[in-house]
N, C-alpha and C positions, 0 to 999 in steps of 0.2 A: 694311351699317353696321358700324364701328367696335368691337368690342366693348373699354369703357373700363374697369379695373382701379381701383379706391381702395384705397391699401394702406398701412402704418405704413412711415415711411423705415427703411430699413436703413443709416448712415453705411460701413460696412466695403465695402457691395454698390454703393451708390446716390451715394457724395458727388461723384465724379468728374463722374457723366451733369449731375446737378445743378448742379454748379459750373461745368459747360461750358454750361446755359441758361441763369446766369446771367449767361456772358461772350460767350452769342450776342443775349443783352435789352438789357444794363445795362455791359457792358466800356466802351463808349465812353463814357455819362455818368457810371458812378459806378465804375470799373474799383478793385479789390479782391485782395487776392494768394488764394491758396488757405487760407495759413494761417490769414489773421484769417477769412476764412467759416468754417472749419472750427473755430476759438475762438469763435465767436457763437453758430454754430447748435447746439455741443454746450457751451456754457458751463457750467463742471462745477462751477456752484451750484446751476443750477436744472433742465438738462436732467433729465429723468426716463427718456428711452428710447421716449417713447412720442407724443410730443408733435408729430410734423411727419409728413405726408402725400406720398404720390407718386400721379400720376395714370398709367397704363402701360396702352400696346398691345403684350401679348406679352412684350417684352424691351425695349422703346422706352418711355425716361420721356418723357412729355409734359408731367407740371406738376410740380408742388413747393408745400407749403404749409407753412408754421413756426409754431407757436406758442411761446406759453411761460407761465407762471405766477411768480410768485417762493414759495419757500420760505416754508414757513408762519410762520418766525421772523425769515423778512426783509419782511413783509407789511403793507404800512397799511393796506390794504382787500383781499379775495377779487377782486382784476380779472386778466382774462387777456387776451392781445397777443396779436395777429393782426401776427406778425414779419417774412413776406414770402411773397408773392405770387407762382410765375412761370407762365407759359405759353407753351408750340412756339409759334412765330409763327405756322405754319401752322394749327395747333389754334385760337386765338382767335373768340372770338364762335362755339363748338360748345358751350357747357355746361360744360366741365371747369373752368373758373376756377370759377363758380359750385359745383359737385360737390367740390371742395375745401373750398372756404372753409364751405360747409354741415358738411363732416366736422369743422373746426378747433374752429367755434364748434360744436359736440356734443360734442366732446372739452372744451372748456374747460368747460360749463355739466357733463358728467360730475363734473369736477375741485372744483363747487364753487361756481366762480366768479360772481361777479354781474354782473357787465358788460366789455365786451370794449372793447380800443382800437388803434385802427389805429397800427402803427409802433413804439409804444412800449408801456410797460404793464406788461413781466418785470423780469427782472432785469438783462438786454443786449438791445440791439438794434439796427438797422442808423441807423434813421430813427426821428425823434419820431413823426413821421404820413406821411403821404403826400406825398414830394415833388413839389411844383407843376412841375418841369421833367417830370414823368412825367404826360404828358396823360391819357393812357389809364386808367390806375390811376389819376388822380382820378375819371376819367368812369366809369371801371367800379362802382364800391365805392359813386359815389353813384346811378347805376343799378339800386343793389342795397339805395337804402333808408338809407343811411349818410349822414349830415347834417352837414357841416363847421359849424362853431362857431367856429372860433378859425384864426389862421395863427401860427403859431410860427416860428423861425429856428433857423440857424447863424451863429455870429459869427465876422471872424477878427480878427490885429493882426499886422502886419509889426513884430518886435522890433527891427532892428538899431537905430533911431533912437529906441527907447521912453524916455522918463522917464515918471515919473509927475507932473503938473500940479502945481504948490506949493498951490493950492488947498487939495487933499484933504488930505495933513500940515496944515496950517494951522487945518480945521475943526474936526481932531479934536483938536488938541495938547494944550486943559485937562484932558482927559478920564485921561490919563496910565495910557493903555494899551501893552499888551506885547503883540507879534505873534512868534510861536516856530512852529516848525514842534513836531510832536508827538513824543511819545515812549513807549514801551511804559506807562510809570506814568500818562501822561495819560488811556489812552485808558478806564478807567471811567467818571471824570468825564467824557469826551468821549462814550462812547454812550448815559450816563444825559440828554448834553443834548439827543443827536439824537432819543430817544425823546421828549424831554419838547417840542422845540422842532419838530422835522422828521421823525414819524414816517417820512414816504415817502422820506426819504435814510436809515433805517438802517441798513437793508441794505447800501449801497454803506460805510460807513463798517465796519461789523461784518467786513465784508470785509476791509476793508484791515488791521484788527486778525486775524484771524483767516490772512492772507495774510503776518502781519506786515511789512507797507508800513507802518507807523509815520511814516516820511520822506513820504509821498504825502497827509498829512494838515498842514495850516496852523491857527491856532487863533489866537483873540485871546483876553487877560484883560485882566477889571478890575482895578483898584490891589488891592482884595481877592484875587486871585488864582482869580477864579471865572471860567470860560468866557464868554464873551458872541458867539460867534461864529466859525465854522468853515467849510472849503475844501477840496478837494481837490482837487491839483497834479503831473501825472503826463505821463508821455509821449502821446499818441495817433497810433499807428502804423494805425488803420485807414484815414483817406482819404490815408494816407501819397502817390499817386501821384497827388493832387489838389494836394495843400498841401506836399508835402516830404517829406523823412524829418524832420529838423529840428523837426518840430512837437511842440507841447506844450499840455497842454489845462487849465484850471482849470472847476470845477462845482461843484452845489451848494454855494452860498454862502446861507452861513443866520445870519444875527444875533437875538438873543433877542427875544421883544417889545415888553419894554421899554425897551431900548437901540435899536431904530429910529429915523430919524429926524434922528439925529445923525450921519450921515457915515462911520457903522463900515463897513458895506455895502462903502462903495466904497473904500473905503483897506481894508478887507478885499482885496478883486478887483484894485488896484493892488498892493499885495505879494505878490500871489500871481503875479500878470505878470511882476514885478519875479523873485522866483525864477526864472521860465520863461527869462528871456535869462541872468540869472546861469548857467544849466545848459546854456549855449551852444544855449537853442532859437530858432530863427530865426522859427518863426511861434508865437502866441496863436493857440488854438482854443477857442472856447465855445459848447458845443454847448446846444440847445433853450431858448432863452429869447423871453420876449415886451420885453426891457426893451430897446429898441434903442436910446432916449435914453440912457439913465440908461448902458451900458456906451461912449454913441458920447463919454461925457466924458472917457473914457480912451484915444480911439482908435479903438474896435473898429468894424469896418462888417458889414451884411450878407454873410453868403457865400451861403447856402442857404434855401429858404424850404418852409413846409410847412401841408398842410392838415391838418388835427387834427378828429378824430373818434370818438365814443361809441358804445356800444349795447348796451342793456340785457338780457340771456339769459335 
């Protein structure tokens, strides 16, 4: 028999072996360069060093397990991400999936955490949940007690031919708002909204202040000159060899509570597209949303689909 190793990854020793089982799993459906793995799994907000697992015979990696946490100031709740999953093909249905993912979720419940989620969860990650094109990984995780809830997506938009539908201008127009991209002085008022409106995007925003990306942030005001809604507008180089280099991605889109309703939302996500081909991006990417109506009024169709799931530690 086997004798199997659980051991903390080493990225300097381990990211090659690793990056090679991802590209003997996952190369053909979801093929990925080295760099961005290597900016995900060690994303230098919230890695801690200690956070992802190797499964080893000897000098031979067999699995790989990622987790993550977010930083306790980018934090709406204590939950921890169960980031990605791999295993030898040959290894499969022997235990070591499972012998991982028991070590991730020990590590995260160590950390704190209250409940774990597949895919997503940290502060980066590959997938929302589980991608449906990955049979095995859904059948595995729900073999193991893991209960899908929800399907989420990816959305995309072919720009070259984009306007935006005279509709959306037309709902909002009495309203006599201002759409500005951000700037160093906004962004107080801009993290006092996300606390107060979207705890679970403050992080990503704090970031981009703190990254100073000022320009990677979109905001609306009211005739008041007070926030009422905000975007974020940037490149997306990960599925770069799915969708293009070309791509460009807009997310969390958060309008006030009181201002819903009225149409900001989507004339929000319309100018924020609308930037995306101004920057000569040839695709719209919008990653993890359940709104497939409400964005297919501007275009957008399914790219990706995902199974989404909880569990309590």
């Amino acid at each position: 028999m086997r004798h199997i190793t659980i051991r903390p990854y080493d990225p300097a020793k381990d990211e090659q072996a690793v990056f090679a089982l991802w590209n003997s799993l996952l190369g053909d459906s979801w093929p990925l360069s080295l760099q961005t793995f290597h900016n995900i799994i060690l994303d230098p907000i919230a890695y801690q060093g200690r956070d992802h697992f190797i499964a080893e015979d000897g000098q031979t990696v067999l699995g790989f397990l990622a987790t993550q946490t977010k930083p306790k100031k980018h934090r709406a709740q204590p939950r921890g991400e169960i980031m990605l999953l791999l295993v030898e093909k040959t290894q499969q249905r022997t235990g070591i999936g499972s012998r991982l993912l028991a070590a991730g979720l020990a590590h995260l419940k160590r950390e704190g955490m209250r409940d774990a989620q597949l895919g997503g969860g940290g502060n980066a990650y590959f997938w929302p949940g589980v991608p449906i094109n990955l049979a095995g990984a859904v059948s595995f995780f729900e073999a193991l007690g893991w209960h899908y809830t929800e399907t989420s997506v990816d959305m995309v938009l072919n720009l070259r031919d984009y306007a935006t539908p005279a509709f959306v201008w037309e709902r909002i127009q009495p309203q006599r708002l201002v759409f500005q991209i951000a700037n160093q002085h906004d962004f107080s008022d801009l993290l006092q909204f996300e606390k107060a409106h979207f705890p679970q995007w403050y992080g990503y925003f704090l970031s981009k202040y703190e990254q100073r990306q000022y320009g990677d942030v979109l905001c609306v005001k009211d005739h008041h000159d007070a926030i009422v809604g905000t975007v974020i507008v940037e490149s997306d180089p990960m599925w770069e060899q799915l969708l293009g280099k070309n791509t460009g991605t807009i997310g969390a889109i958060g309008v006030a509570e009181g201002m819903r309703g009225q149409g900001i939302g989507l004339a929000l996500a319309a100018k924020a597209t609308e930037m995306l081909k101004m920057r000569n991006m040839s695709t719209a990417f919008l990653g993890w949303t359940w709104l497939i109506d409400w964005y297919g009024k501007l275009g957008y169709t399914v790219w990706r689909e995902y199974q989404m799931s909880w569990k309590g530690l």
